[in-house]
C-alpha positions in Angstrom: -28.3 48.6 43.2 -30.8 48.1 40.2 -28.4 50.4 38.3 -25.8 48.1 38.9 -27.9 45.0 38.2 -28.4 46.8 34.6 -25.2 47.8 34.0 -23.9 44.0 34.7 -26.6 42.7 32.3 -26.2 45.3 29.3 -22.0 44.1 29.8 -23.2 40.1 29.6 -26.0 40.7 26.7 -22.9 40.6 23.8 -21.2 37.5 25.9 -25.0 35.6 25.5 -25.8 36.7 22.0 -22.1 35.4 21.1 -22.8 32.1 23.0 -26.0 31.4 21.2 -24.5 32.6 17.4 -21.7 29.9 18.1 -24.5 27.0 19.4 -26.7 28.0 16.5 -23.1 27.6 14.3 -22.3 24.5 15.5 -25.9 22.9 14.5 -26.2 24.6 11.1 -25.7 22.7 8.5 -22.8 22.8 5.8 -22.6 22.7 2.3 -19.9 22.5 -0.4 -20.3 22.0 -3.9 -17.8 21.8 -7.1 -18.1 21.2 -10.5 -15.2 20.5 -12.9 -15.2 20.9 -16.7 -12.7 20.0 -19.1 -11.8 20.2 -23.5 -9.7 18.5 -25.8 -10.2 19.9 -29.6 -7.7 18.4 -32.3 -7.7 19.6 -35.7 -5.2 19.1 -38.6 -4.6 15.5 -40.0 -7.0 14.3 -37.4 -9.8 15.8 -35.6 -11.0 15.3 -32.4 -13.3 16.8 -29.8 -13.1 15.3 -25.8 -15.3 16.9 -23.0 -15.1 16.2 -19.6 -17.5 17.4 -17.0 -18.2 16.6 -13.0 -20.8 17.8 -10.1 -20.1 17.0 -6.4 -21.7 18.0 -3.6 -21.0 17.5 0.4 -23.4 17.9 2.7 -22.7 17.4 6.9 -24.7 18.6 9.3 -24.9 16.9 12.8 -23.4 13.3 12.5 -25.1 13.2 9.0 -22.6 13.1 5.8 -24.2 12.9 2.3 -21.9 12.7 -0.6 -23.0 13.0 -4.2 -20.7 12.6 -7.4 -21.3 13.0 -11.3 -19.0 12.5 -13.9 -19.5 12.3 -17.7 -17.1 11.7 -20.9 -17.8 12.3 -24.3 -15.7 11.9 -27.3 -16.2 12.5 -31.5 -13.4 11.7 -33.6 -13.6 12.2 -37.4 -13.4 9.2 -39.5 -13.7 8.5 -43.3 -16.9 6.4 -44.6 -15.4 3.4 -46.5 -18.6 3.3 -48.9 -19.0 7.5 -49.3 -15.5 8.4 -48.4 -17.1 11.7 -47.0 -15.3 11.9 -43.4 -17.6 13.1 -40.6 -17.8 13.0 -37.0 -18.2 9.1 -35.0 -18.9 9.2 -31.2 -16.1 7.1 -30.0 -17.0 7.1 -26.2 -19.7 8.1 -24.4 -20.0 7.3 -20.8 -21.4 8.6 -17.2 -21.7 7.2 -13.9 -23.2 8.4 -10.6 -22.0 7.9 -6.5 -23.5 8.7 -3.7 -23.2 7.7 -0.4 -24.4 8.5 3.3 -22.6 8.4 6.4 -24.0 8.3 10.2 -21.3 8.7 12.7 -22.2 6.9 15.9 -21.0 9.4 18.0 -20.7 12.9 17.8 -17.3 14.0 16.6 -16.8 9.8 16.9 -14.6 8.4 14.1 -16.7 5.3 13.6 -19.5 5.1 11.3 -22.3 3.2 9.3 -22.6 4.2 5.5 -25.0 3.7 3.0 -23.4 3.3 -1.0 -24.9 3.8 -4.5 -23.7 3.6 -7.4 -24.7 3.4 -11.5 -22.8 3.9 -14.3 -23.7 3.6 -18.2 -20.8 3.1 -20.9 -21.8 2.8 -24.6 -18.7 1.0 -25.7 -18.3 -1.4 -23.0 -19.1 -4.6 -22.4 -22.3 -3.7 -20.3 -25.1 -1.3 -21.0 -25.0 -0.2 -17.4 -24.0 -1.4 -14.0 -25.6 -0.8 -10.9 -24.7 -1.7 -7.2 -25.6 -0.7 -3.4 -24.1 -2.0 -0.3 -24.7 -1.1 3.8 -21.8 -1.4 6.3 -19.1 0.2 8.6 -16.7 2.6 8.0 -14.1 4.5 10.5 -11.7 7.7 9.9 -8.5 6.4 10.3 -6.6 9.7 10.0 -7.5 12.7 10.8 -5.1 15.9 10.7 -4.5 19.6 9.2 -2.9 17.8 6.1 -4.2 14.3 5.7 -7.2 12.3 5.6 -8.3 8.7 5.3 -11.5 7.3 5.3 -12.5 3.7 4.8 -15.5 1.4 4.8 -16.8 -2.3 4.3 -19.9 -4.0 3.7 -22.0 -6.1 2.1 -24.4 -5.4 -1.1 -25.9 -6.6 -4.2 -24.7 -5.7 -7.9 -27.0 -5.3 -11.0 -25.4 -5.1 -14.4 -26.8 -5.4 -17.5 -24.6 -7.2 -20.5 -24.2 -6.0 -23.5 -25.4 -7.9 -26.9 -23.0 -9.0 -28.7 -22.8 -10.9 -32.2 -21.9 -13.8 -30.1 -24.0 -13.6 -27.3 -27.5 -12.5 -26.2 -28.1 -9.4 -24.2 -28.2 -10.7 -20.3 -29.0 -9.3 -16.8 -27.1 -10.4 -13.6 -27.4 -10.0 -10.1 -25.1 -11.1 -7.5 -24.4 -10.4 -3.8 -21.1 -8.2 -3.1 -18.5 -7.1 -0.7 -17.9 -3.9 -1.3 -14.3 -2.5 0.0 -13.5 1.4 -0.4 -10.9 4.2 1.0 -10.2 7.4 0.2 -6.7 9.5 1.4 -6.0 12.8 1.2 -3.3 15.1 1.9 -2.1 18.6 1.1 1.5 18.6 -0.1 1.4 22.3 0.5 -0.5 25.2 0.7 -1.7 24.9 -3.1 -1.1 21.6 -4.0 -3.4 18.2 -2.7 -3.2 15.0 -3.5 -6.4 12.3 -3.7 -6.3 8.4 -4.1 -9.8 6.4 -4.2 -10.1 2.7 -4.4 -13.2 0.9 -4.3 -13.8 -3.2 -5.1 -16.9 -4.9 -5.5 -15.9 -8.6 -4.9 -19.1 -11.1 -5.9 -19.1 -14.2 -3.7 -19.7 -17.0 -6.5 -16.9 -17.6 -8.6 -17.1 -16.8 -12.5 -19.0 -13.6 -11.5 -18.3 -9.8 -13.2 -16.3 -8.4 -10.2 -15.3 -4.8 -10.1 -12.3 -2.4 -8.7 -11.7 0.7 -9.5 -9.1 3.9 -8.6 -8.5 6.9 -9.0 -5.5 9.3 -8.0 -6.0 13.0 -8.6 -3.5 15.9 -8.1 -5.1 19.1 -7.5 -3.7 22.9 -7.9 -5.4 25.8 -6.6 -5.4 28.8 -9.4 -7.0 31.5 -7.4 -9.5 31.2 -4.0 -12.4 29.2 -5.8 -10.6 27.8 -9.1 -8.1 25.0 -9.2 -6.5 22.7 -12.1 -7.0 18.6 -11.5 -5.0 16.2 -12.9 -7.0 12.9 -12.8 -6.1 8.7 -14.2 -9.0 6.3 -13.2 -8.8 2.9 -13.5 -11.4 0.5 -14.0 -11.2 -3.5 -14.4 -14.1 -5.4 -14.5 -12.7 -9.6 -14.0 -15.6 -10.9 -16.7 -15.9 -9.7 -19.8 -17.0 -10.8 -23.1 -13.9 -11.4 -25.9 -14.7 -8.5 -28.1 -14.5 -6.2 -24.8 -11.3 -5.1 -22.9 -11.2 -5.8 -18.8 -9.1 -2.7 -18.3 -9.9 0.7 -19.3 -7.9 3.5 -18.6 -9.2 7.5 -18.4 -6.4 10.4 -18.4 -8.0 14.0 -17.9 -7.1 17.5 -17.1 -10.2 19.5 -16.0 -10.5 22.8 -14.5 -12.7 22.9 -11.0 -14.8 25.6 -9.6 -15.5 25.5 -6.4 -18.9 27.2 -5.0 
């Protein structure tokens, strides 16, 4: 009998330790990271240097989502000195910005959840030194399949941004109270191939006030396992800006992404 009573727990020992490796699974925590780089060199009549570069990380473990994203642009184009007439290199735009963003879903596996947003970006040839903004709300998972994904959120928050001096106008600091609106859908046209559109606004309640939207629509290509091409055109528009400044600004890149 005790032979027996071994023999049936030596057979249920792998069954047990398979049980607790998949509990211990489903609480550890996960991880993802990618960082995207890309150059544009010009030479001849005129020359030109772009870089591009992005980090992102995703973290979920539990009902806990953090999101963190870092993008940068720099650009040097060689221009002639009207006094010297030497040509050398001129910085022509130099920008970066940060996201990042926390999600708690109320219910496990639920669809349904409150976020937390941040966002800062600087831009040396825009009409603001730098622009700030955090908001709190709800947000929900509207689809989720094998091939497509949407996820949007709403709430209010507060905007900082910081005006530029100008030969016209002081420099200036503003704040004002927000509704922030943002989605983001994606879908895998096939096995290589994915497809990405994000849309954010940041509406201020009092009329006359800097308000911002923004997208972005990305096609991405895997190369091999972990490397993939992106084809990216952001959009930003801010509603306010001063006359020597543009509202729209447009960013075309193609950026290669490693993913770790």
């Amino acid at each position: 009998m005790k032979t027996k009573l071994a023999i049936t727990a030596l057979c249920l020992l792998p069954l047990a330790s398979q049980t607790a490796f998949a509990e211990e699974a489903k609480d550890a925590s996960e991880l993802t990271m990618s960082a995207e780089l890309g150059f544009l060199f010009k030479s001849g009549n005129t020359k030109s240097g772009d870089i591009k570069a992005g980090f992102n990380v995703k973290h979920k473990k539990n009902q806990w989502t953090n999101l963190l994203a870092v993008n940068a642009l720099a650009k040097k184009l060689e221009e002639k000195d009207d006094d010297t007439g030497d040509k050398e290199f001129v910085t022509t735009d130099n920008k970066w910005d940060l996201k990042t963003q926390t999600n708690y879903a109320l219910h496990e596996n639920g669809k349904n959840y409150l976020y937390a947003n941040l966002g800062y970006q600087q831009d040396k040839f825009s009409g603001f030194e730098s622009q700030s903004s955090l908001s709190m709300g709800w947000g929900r998972h509207w689809i989720d399949t094998e091939t497509s994904s949407l996820f949007a959120d709403i709430g209010p928050g507060v905007k900082y941004d910081v005006i530029r001096q100008t030969d016209t106008q002081p420099k200036n600091e503003e704040t004002n109270f927000i509704v922030q609106a943002q989605a983001l859908y994606t879908t895998k046209i096939n096995e290589f191939v994915e497809f990405k559109q994000y849309l954010v606004a940041k509406q201020t309640f009092e009329s006359g006030k800097n308000s911002v939207y923004q997208s972005e629509t990305s096609i991405t290509t895997k190369l091999i396992e972990s490397m993939q091409l992106k084809f990216a055109l952001r959009i930003d528009y801010d509603t306010e800006v001063e006359p020597e400044f543009e509202n729209t600004n447009t960013e075309t890149s193609l950026t290669l992404v490693y993913n770790f």
